[in-house]
N, CA, C and O atoms as a GROMACS GRO file, in nm:
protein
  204
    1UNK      N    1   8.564  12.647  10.593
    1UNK     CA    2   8.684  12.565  10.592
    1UNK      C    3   8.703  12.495  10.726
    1UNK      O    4   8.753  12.382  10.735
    2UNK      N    5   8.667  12.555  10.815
    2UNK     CA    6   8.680  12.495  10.922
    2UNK      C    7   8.572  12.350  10.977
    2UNK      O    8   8.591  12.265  11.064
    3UNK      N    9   8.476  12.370  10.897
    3UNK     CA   10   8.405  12.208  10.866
    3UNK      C   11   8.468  12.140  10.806
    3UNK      O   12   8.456  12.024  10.846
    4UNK      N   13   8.544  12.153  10.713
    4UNK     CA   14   8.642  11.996  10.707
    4UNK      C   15   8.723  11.974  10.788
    4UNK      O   16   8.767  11.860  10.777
    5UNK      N   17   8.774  12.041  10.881
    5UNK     CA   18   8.841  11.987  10.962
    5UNK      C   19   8.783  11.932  11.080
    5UNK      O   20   8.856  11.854  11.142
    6UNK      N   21   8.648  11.956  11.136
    6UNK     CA   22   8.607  11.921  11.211
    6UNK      C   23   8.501  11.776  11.193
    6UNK      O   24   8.443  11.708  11.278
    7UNK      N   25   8.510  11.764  11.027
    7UNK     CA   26   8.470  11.631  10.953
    7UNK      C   27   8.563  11.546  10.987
    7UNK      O   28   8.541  11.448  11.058
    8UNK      N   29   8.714  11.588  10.923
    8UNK     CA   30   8.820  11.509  10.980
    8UNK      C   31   8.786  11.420  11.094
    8UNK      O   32   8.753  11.302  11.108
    9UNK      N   33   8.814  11.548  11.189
    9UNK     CA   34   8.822  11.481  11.346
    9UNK      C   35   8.713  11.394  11.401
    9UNK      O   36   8.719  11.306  11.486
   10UNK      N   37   8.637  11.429  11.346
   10UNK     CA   38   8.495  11.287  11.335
   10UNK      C   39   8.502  11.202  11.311
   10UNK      O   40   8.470  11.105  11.379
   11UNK      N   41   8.564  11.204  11.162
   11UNK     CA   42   8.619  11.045  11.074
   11UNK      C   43   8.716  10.969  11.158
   11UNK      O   44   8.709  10.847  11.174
   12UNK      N   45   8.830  11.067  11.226
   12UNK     CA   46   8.951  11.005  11.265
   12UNK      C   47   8.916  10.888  11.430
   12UNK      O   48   8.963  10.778  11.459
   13UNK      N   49   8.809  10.986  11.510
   13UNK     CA   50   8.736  10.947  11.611
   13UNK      C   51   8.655  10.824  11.576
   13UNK      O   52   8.667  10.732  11.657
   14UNK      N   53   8.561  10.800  11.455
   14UNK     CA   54   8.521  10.668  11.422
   14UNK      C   55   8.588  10.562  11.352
   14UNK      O   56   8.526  10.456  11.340
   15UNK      N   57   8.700  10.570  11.305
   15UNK     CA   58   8.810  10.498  11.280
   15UNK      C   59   8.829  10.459  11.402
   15UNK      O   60   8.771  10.354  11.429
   16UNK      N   61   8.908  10.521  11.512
   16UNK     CA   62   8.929  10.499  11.631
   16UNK      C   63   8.860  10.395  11.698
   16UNK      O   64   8.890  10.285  11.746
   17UNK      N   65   8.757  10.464  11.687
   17UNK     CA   66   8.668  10.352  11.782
   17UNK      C   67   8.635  10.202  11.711
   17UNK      O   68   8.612  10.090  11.756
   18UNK      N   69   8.642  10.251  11.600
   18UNK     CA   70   8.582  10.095  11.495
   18UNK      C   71   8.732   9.998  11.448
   18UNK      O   72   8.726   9.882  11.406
   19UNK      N   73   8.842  10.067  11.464
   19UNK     CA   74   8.955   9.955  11.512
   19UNK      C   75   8.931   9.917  11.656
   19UNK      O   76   8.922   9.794  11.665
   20UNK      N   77   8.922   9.958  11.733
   20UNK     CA   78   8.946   9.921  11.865
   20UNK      C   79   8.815   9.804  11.891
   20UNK      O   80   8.830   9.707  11.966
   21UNK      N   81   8.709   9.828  11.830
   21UNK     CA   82   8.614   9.692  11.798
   21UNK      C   83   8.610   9.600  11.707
   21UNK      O   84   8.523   9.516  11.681
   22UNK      N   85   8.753   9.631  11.642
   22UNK     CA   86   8.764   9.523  11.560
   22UNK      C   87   8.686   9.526  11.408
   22UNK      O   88   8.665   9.415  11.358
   23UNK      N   89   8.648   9.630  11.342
   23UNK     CA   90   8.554   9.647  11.226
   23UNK      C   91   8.715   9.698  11.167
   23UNK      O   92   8.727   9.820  11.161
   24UNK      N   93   8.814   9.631  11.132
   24UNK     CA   94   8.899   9.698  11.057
   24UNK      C   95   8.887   9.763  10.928
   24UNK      O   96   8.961   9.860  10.912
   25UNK      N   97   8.805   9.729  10.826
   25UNK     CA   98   8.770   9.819  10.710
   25UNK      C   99   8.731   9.896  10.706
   25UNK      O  100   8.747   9.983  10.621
   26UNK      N  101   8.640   9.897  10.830
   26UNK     CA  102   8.590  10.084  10.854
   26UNK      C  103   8.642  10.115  10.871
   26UNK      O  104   8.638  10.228  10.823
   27UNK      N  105   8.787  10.086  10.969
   27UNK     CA  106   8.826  10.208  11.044
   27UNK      C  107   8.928  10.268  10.966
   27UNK      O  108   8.977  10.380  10.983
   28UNK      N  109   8.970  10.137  10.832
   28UNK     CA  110   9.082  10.184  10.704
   28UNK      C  111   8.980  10.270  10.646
   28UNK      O  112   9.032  10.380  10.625
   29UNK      N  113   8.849  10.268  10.608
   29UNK     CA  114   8.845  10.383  10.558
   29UNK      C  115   8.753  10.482  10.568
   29UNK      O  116   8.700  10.556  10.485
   30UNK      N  117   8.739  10.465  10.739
   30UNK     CA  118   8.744  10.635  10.810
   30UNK      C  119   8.904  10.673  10.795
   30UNK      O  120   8.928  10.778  10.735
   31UNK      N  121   8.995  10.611  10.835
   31UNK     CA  122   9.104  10.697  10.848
   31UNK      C  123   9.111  10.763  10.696
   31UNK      O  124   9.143  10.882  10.695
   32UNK      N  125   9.087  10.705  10.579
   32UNK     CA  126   9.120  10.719  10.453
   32UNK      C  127   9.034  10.869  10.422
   32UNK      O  128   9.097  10.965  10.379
   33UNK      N  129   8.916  10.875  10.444
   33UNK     CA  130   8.834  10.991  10.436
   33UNK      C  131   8.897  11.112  10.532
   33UNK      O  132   8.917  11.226  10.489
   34UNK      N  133   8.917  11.085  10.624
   34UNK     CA  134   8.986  11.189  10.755
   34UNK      C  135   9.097  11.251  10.678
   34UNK      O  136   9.110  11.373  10.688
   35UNK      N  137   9.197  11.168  10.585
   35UNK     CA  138   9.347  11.196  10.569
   35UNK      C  139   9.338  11.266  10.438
   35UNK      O  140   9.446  11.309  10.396
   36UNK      N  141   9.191  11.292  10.336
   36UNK     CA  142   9.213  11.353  10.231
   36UNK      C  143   9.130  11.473  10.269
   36UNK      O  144   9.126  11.574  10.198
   37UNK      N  145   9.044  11.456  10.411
   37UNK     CA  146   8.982  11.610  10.447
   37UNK      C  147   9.089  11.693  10.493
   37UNK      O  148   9.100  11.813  10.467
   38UNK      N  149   9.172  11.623  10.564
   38UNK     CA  150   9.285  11.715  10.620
   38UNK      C  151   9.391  11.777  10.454
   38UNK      O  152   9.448  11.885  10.436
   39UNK      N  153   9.382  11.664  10.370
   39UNK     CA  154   9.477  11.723  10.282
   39UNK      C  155   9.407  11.824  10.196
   39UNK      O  156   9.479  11.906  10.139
   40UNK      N  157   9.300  11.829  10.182
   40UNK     CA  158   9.224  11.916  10.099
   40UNK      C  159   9.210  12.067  10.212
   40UNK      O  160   9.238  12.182  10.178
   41UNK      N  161   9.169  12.032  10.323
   41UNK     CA  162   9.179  12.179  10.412
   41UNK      C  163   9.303  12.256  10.381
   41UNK      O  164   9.314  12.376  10.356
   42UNK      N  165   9.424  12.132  10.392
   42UNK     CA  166   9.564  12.213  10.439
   42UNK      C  167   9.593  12.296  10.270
   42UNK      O  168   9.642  12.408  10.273
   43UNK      N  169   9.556  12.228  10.125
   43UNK     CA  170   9.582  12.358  10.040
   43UNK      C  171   9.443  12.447  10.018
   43UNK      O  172   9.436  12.549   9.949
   44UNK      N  173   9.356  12.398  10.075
   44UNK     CA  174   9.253  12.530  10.055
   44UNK      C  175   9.309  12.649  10.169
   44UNK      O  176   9.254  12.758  10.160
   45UNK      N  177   9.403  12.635  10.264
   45UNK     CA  178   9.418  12.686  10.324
   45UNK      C  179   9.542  12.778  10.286
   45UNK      O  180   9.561  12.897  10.309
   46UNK      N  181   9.619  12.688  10.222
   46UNK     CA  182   9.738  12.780  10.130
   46UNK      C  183   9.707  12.864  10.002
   46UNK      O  184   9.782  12.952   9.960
   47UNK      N  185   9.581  12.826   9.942
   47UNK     CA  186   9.530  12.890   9.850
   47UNK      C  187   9.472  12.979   9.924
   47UNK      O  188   9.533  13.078   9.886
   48UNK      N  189   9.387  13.023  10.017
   48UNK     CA  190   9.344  13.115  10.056
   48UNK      C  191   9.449  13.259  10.142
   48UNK      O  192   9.402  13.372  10.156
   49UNK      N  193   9.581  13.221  10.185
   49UNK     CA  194   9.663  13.250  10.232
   49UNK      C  195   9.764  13.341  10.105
   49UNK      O  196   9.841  13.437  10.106
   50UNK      N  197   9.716  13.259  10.015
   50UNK     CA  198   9.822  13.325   9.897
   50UNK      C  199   9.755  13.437   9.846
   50UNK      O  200   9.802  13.550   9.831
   51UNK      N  201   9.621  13.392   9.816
   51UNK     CA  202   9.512  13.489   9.732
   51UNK      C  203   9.474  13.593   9.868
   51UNK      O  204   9.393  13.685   9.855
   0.00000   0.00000   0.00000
C-alpha cells in the first residue's frame, strides 16, 4: 500500500514539473492519475483498518 502512495508523489512531482514547462496536458493528467492513487490508497486504507 505504501507504493501507491509513493506512485502518487511521483505523478504529483511530474505534473509539477511539466506545468511549470508548459506541457499542460500532462501535467492535467499526472495530477489526474496522482489524485485517484491517493483516493484509492486512502479507502484501501480504511478497509484495511476496519477488517
Amino acid at each position: 500500500m505504501a507504493n501507491l502512495i509513493g506512485l502518487a508523489i511521483i505523478f504529483l512531482v511530474l505534473a509539477f514539473i511539466a506545468y511549470v514547462l508548459g506541457a499542460r496536458g500532462v501535467a492535467g493528467f499526472s495530477m489526474g492519475i496522482a489524485k485517484w492513487l491517493v483516493v484509492i490508497f486512502v479507502i484501501l486504507a480504511i478497509v484495511t483498518f476496519i477488517l
